[in-house]
KEKOL-733442 format. One record per residue (C-alpha): x, y, z; residue in three letters. Coordinates in steps of 0.05 Angstrom, whole numbers, plus 5000, padded with zeros to 4 digits. Layout:
! KEKOL-733442
XYZALA
...
This chain:
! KEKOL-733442
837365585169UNK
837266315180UNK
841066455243UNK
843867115259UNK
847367305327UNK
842667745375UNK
842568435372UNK
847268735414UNK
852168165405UNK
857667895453UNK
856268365505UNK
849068275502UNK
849667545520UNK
855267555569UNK
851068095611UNK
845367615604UNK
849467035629UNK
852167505684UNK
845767685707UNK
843066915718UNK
850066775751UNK
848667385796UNK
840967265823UNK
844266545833UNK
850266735870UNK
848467405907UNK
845967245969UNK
850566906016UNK
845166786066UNK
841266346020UNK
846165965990UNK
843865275974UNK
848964786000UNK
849464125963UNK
847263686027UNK
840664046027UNK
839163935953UNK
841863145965UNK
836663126031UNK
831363436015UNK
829563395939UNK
832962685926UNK
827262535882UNK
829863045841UNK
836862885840UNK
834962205826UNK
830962415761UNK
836662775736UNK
841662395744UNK
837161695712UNK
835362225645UNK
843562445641UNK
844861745650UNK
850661825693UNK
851261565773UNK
854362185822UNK
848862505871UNK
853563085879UNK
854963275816UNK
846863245797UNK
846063635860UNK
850664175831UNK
847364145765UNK
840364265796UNK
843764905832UNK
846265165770UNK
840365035730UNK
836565405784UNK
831464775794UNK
830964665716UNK
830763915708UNK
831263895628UNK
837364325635UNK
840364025695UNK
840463365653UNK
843763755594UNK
849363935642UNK
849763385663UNK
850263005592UNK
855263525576UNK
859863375636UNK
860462575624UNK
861862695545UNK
868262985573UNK
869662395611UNK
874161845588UNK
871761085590UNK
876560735628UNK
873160055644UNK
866159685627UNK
862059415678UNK
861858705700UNK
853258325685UNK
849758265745UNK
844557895782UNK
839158395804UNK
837357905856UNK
844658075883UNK
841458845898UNK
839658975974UNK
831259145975UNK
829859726012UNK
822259815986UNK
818159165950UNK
811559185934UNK
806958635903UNK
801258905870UNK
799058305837UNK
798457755898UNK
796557865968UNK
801257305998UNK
808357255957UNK
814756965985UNK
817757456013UNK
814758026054UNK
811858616032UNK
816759226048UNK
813059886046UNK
818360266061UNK
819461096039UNK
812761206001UNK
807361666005UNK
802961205958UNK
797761016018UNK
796961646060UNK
792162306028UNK
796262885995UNK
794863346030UNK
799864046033UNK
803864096103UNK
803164866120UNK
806864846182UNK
811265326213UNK
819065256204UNK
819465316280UNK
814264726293UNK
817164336239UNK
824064426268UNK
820764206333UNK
816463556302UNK
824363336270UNK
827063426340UNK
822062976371UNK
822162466316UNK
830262496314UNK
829262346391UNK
824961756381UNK
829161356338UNK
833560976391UNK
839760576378UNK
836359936391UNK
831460096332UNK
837660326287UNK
841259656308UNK
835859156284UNK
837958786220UNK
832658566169UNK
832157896161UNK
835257626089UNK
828957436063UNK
826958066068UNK
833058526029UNK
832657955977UNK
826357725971UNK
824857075925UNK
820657365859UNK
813757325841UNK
816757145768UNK
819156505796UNK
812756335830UNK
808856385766UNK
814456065726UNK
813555485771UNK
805755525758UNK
807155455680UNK
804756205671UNK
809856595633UNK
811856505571UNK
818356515564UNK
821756945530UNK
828356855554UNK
835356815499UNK
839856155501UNK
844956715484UNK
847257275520UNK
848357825461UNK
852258435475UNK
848359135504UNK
846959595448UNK
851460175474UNK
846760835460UNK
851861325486UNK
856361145418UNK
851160945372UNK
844461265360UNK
839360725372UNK
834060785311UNK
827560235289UNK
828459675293UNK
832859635349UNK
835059025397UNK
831258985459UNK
837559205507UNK
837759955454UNK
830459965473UNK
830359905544UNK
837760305552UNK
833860945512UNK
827660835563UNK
831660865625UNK
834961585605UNK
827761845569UNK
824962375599UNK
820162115652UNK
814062505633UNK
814562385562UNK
815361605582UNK
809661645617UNK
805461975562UNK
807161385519UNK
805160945561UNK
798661275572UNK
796961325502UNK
798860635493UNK
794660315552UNK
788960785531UNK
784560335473UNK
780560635411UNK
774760485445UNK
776160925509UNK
776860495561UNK
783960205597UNK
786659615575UNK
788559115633UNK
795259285677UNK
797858895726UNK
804059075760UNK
808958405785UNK
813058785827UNK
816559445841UNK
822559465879UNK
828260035908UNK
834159665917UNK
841959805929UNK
845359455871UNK
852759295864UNK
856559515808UNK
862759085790UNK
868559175752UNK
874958705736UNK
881459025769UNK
886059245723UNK
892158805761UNK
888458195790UNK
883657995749UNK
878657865790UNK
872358215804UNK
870858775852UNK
864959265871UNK
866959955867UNK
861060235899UNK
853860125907UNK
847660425857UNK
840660535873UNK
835760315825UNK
828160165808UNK
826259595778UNK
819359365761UNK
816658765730UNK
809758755688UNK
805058275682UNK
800358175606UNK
794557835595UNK
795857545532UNK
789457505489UNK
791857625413UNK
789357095353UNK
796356835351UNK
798656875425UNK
798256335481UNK
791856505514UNK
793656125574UNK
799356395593UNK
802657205619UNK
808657555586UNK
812457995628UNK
815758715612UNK
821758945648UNK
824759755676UNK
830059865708UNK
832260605722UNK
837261015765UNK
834461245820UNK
828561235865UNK
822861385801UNK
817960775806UNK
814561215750UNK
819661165703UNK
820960475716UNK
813460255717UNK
811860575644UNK
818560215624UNK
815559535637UNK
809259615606UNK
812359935543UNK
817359485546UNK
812358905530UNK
807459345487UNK
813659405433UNK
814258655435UNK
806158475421UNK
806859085374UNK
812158785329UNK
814059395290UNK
806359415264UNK
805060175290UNK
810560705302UNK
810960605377UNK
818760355375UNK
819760825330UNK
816861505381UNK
819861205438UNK
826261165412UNK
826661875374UNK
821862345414UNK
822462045491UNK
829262335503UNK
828963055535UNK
834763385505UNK
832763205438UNK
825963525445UNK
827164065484UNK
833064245450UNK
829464305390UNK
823264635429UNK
829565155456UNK
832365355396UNK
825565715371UNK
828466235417UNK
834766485381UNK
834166935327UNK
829966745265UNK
829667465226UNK
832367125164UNK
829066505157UNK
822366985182UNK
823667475127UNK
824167025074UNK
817066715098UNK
814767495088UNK
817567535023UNK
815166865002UNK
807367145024UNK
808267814993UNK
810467324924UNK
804566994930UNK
799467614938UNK
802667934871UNK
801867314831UNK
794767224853UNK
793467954841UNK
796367864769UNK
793067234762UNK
785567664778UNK
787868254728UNK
C-alpha cells in the first residue's frame, strides 16, 4: 500500500491531537462530569459498552468524553483498553431466568403468566421534541422528585413479577416449538481469541451479534425480513426483557461459587412461522439475543437473525456478512483509513491512466 506520513510530519499531528484535547478540555465551566454522561445518555453508554464488549459504565462514560460523543470511536477505546487487560477468571453458565426483570413485554399474547412490566420506555407515548426551558425543567424534576414518597420507594414487586414464567414454556407445553435444544452443552466459541469465520457454531454467531454494531445489525435484519417480492415477511416478537443478571465466578480459595456483581442485559426471544417444503408446518422455531445493556434493538434483530441463519443453512451469504461486515471497528476502520495519505498508491493510478492513453494513442497511429 502506498502510505506516506502527512506533510508536516510529527509536529503536524501532535498539534492536531493538541488541538482536539484542547476544545475538549478548555472550558472548566462545561466540563462534562462522568455522572452526567452515566444519567443522562445511559442509552449511550449502554451501546458502547455492548459493541466493545466489555461491562464498566464508567469507563464507557469516559470513553464517550474523550471521543467527544463519537460512538464508533468510543467503542475503539474501549476495545483498546480491555486488550490490555489480563484474563484472570472465566465466568460461571447461568440461568437467565435467575436475572431480576425490570421491563417485560409480550408482544405475541395478550394474557401470559406473568404480568406485563412496561417499565422505562418511550415505545407508547408520540415523539414529540421537549423545548422547555432549563429553569421549568429544573422546576417539573423538583416537583416530580417531590412526588415520589418513601412509601412508593418501599413497595417490593411481587416475585412473579421480577421473574416472570416464559412464554417459551407456555408454547412448549402446547407442543409448538420445535425444539432445537443440544443433549450436550459444547463450549462458547471465544471471539475475542479466535476470529469467528463461515461456518461458525451457533454460540461464535450470536457472541459476534451481541458486539456488532447496532445499526449495521439492524440493516441485516431489514434486508433479511424484506422478501423479493416487496412485502415483509411475518415477525412475531416472544418476548423482550431488561433484566439485572448475575455474573458468577468460582473463588479462587473456596471453590465455590460467588456473584461478583450484577449486569444489565436485553434479551429477546423470536417467534417463526415455519412454512418451508421440508419444515414442520405445524409447529414455531424460536431465535434468541441477548446484549449488554438496555438496546432492545440490538437484541431484537439478534433474534430474528439468529433464526434466519438457521432456516438459511449456509445457502446465501447471510452468516457469512454478519459475521465479517456487522462489527464496527472493522468497517469503519477500514472506511477511516481512506483518510491518511494515499499520494503513492494515487500516483501510481495516474501513471497507470497516462500508460494507458499512450498505448491507445499508438495503437490509433
Amino acid at each position: 500500500m502506498g502510505y506516506v506520513s502527512a506533510r508536516g510530519g510529527l509536529d503536524a499531528i501532535r498539534a492536531a491531537e493538541s488541538l482536539v484535547r484542547t476544545k475538549r478540555l478548555v472550558s472548566e465551566s462545561n466540563w462534562l462530569e462522568e455522572d452526567q454522561i452515566l444519567d443522562k445518555l445511559r442509552l449511550l453508554v449502554d451501546r458502547v459498552m455492548s459493541e466493545a464488549g466489555l461491562w464498566d459504565p464508567r469507563l464507557a462514560s469516559k470513553a464517550i468524553r474523550q471521543s467527544e460523543g463519537d460512538a464508533t470511536e468510543a467503542v475503539h477505546l474501549l476495545r483498546a483498553y480491555r486488550s490490555t487487560l489480563p484474563r484472570f477468571a472465566y465466568s460461571e453458565a447461568i440461568d437467565a431466568d435467575d436475572a431480576t426483570v425490570m421491563r417485560r413485554i409480550v408482544p405475541a399474547f395478550q394474557r401470559v403468566p406473568g404480568n406485563q412490566l412496561l417499565g422505562r420506555s418511550v415505545d407508547y407515548t408520540a415523539r414529540f421534541l421537549e423545548r422547555t426551558g432549563d429553569d421549568d425543567a429544573r422546576e417539573e424534576a423538583e416537583k416530580l422528585r417531590a412526588a415520589q414518597t418513601e412509601e412508593s420507594r418501599d413497595i417490593e414487586p411481587a416475585s412473579e413479577e421480577i421473574a416472570p414464567r416464559r412464554l417459551m414454556e407456555l408454547l412448549r407445553e402446547m407442543d409448538m416449538l420445535v425444539d432445537r435444544r443440544l443433549e450436550d452443552d459444547p463450549e462458547p466459541f471465544d471471539i475475542t481469541r479466535t476470529p469467528a469465520r463461515p461456518p461458525a457454531p451457533r454460540s461464535a454467531l450470536l457472541s459476534s451479534m451481541a458486539r456488532a454494531d447496532t445499526g449495521a445489525l439492524v440493516n441485516q435484519w431489514y434486508r433479511n425480513i424484506l422478501g423479493p417480492d416487496g412485502y415483509l415477511h411475518e415477525v412475531t416478537l416472544g418476548e423482550v426483557r431488561h433484566a439485572n443478571m448475575p455474573l458468577n465466578v468460582r473463588h479462587p480459595v473456596t471453590g465455590e461459587t460467588v456473584t461478583i456483581m450484577q449486569v444489565r442485559v436485553s434479551e429477546v426471544e423470536a417467534i417463526e412461522d415455519l412454512e418451508g417444503v421440508e419444515e414442520d408446518r405445524s409447529r414455531f422455531d424460536v431465535g434468541y439475543g441477548l446484549c449488554f445493556g438496555h438496546n432492545e434493538r440490538k437484541a431484537i434483530a439478534m433474534a430474528n437473525l439468529d433464526i434466519a441463519c438457521h432456516r438459511d443453512a449456509g445457502r446465501t451469504q447471510l452468516e457469512q456478512s454478519l459475521l465479517l461486515t456487522t462489527d464496527a471497528l472493522d468497517s469503519a476502520g477500514f472506511l477511516e483509513h481512506l483518510k491518511l495519505p494515499h499520494y503513492v498508491t494515487f500516483r501510481s493510478m495516474i501513471e497507470r491512466k497516462i500508460a494507458v492513453r499512450k498505448a491507445r494513442q499508438r495503437r490509433d497511429a
